[in-house]
N, C-alpha and C positions, 0 to 999 in steps of 0.2 A: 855420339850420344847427346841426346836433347838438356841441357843444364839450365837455370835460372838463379840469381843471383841478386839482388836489391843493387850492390853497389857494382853492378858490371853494368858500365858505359850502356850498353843495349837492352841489359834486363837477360834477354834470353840468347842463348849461344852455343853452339857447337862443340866439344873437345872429341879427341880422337885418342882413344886409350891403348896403352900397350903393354900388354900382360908380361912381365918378370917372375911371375911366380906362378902356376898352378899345381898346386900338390893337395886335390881331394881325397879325402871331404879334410883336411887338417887346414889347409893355407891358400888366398889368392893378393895377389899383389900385385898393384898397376901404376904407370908411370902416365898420368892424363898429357896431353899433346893437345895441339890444333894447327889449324891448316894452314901454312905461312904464305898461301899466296901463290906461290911459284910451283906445286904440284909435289912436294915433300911437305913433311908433318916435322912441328918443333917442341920440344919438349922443354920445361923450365925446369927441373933438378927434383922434381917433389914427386914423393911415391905415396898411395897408401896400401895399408893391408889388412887383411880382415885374417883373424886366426882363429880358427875352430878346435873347441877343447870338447869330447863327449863326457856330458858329467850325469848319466843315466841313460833308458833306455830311447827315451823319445827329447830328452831334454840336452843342450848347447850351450856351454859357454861362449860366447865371439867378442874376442877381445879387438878392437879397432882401431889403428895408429895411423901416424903421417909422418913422413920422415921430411926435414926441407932442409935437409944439411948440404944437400949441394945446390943450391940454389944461389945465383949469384947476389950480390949487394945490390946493383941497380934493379933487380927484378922485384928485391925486397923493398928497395925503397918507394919502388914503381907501384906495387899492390897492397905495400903495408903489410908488417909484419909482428904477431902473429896473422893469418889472414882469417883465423875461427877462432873463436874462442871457446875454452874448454867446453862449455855447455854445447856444442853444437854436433862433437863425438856424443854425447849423451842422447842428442835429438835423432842422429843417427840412427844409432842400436834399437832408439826405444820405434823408429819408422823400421827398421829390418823384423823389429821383432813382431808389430803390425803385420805384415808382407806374406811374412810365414806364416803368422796364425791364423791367418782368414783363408 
């Protein structure tokens, strides 16, 4: 998946995702990766997940989290931590909800 980022070294980059969760239309969950080089994919400890509530007939609630609890120390200290700030789950939702509506 194509990513961009202001404070990644490159600007623009690669990750390789791997799904944990699929249970539609209620829940998906994915553990982002990239390609370490050597022909295997490495994952840093961080999941997000998007959970789907039906609150009418055509309307959704998606509540959107990130989990980084298993994430080691030097990775945290390596990218800074938090690495979003709350605002950016908001910028999220409010780009998902774009996506859909058009």
């Amino acid at each position: 998946m194509g990513m961009y980022h202001p404070n990644h070294p490159e600007g623009t980059y690669q990750m390789a995702n791997r799904i944990l969760i699929f249970d539609p239309p209620n829940a998906i969950a994915w553990e982002p990766g990239y390609d370490t080089g050597d022909g295997t994919l490495g994952f840093g400890g961080w999941v997000w997940r998007y959970d789907l509530t039906p609150t009418g007939p055509s309307a959704t609630k998606v509540t959107l989290t990130y989990d980084w609890s298993a994430v080691s120390e030097s990775v945290r200290e390596h990218i800074g931590f938090p690495p979003f700030p709350a605002d950016h789950l908001d910028n999220s939702l409010a780009h998902l909800a774009e996506l859909v509506s058009s």
